[in-house]
C-alpha positions as CSV (number, residue, x, y, z in Angstrom):
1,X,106.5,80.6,11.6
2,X,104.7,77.4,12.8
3,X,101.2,78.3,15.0
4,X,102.9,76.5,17.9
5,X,106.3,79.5,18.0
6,X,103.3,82.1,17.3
7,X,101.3,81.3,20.3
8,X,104.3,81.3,22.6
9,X,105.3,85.0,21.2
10,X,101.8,86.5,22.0
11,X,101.5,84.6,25.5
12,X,105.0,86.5,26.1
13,X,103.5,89.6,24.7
14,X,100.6,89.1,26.6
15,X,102.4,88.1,29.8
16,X,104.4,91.9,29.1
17,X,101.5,93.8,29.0
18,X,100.1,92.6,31.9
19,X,103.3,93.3,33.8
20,X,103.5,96.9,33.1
21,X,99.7,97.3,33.4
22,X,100.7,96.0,37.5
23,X,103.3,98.1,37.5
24,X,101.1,100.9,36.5
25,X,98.5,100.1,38.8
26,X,100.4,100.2,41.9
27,X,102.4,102.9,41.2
28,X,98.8,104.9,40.5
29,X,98.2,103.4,44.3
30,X,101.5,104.2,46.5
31,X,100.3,107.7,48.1
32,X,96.8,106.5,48.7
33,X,97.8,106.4,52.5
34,X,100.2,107.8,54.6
35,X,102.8,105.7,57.5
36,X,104.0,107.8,60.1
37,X,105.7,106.9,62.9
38,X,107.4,108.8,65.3
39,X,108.7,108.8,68.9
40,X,106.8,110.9,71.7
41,X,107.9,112.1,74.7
42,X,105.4,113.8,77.3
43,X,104.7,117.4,76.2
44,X,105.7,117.0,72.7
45,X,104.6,117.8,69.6
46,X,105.4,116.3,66.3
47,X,104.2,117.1,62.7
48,X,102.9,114.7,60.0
49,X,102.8,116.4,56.5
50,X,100.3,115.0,53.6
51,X,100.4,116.1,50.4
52,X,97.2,115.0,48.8
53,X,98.9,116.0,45.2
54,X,101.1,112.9,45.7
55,X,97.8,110.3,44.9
56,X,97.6,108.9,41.7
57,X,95.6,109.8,39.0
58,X,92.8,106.6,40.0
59,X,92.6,108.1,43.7
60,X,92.6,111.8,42.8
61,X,89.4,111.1,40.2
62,X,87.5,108.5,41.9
63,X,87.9,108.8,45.7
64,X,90.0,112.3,46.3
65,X,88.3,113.4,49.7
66,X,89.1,110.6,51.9
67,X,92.8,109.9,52.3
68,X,94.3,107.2,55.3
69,X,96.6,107.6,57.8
70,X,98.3,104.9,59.6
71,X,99.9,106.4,62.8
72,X,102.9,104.5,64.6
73,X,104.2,106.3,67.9
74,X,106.9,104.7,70.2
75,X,105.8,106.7,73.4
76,X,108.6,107.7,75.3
77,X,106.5,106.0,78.9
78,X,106.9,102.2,78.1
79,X,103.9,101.9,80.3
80,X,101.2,104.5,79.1
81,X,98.5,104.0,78.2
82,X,96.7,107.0,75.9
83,X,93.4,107.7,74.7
84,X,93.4,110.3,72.2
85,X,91.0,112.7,70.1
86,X,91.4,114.8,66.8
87,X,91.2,118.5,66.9
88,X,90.4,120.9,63.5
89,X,90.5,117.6,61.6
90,X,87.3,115.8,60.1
91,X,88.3,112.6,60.5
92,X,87.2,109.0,62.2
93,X,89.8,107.5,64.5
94,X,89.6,103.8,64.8
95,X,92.5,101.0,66.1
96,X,91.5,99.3,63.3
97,X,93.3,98.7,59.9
98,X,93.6,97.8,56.4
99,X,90.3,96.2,54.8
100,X,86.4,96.3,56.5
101,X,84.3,98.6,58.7
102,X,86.7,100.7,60.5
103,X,85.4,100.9,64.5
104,X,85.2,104.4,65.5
105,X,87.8,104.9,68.9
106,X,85.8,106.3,71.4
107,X,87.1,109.3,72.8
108,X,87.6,107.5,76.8
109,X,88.9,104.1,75.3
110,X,92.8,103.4,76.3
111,X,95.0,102.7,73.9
112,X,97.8,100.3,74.9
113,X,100.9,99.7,73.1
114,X,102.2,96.3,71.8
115,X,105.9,95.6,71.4
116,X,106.3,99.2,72.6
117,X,104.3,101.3,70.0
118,X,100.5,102.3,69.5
119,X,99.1,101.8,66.5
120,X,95.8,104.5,65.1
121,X,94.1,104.9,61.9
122,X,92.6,108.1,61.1
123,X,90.4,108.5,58.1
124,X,90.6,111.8,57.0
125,X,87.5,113.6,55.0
126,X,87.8,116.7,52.5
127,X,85.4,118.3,51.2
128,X,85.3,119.5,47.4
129,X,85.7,123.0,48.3
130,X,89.0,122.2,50.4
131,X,90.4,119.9,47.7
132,X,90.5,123.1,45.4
133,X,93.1,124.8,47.8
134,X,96.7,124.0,48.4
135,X,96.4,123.9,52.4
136,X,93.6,121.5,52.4
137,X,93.2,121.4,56.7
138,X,95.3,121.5,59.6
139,X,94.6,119.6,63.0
140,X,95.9,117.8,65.6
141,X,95.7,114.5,67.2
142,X,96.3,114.9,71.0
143,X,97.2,112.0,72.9
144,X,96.0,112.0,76.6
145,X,97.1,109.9,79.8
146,X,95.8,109.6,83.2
147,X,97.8,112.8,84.4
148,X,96.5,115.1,81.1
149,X,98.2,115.9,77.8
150,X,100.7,113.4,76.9
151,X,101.4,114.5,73.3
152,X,100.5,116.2,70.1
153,X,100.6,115.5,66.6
154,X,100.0,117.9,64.4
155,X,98.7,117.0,60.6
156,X,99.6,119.1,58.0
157,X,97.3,118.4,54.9
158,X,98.3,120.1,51.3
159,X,97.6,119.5,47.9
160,X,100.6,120.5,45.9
161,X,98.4,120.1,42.7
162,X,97.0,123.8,43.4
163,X,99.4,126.3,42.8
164,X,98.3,129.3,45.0
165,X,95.1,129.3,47.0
């Protein structure tokens, strides 16, 4: 085998291994964060379910007790406009997303919806001690407009890596 057909079989071998070492890497990434989106109508209440035992083995060793949630609601009201605040949840709301400082949502600021949903991020935190159970918190994010409640959702957080608690 001449040196020229030897280089072009380790550049494919190379070119493999980094493939599945992508492959790898994003599958260890898909359950870093949670979508949900639902619909709300006034006086509602919906449920979002996270199982922290879902995260790959990267996330559950190097960052387990902060986990993201991206929130899309398609209110019911074309027109309202919510503010909303997180009950029995440690958590930071923010209209922010993705990468950088995430700017905390202050608990009178209006939330208006674009294309007819609202988009919030909530960063959730865990402590050590809750990480070692298999309900790991439950909250809720209440929505509020002008005339009171509008809506509720209700985060579920479990950690299906612990057996019994």
């Amino acid at each position: 085998m001449n040196k020229k057909m030897l280089k072009r079989v380790l550049a494919f071998v190379l070119m493999a291994a980094v493939m599945v070492g992508l492959v790898f890497f994003r599958s260890e990434n898909n359950y870093d964060k949670h979508y949900f989106r639902a619909k709300l109508a006034r006086g509602q209440e919906v449920h979002c379910r996270i199982d922290l035992g879902k995260e790959g083995e990267l996330k559950y060793l190097l960052q387990p007790n902060i986990y993201t949630l991206y929130l899309r609601l398609l209110p019911e009201d074309k027109q309202a406009q919510l503010r909303c605040e997180g009950e029995g949840l440690q958590l930071l709301l923010s209209r922010s997303s993705k990468k950088g400082l995430w700017r905390k949502l202050q608990p009178d600021e209006m939330i208006k919806q674009y294309k007819g949903q609202m988009s919030v991020s909530a960063e959730l935190y865990f402590s050590p001690e809750q990480l070692k159970q298999r309900h790991v918190q439950q909250g809720k994010i209440k929505l509020y407009d002008a005339k009171g409640l509008y809506g509720t959702v209700v985060v579920d957080v479990i950690n299906s890596r612990v057996k019994r608690d």
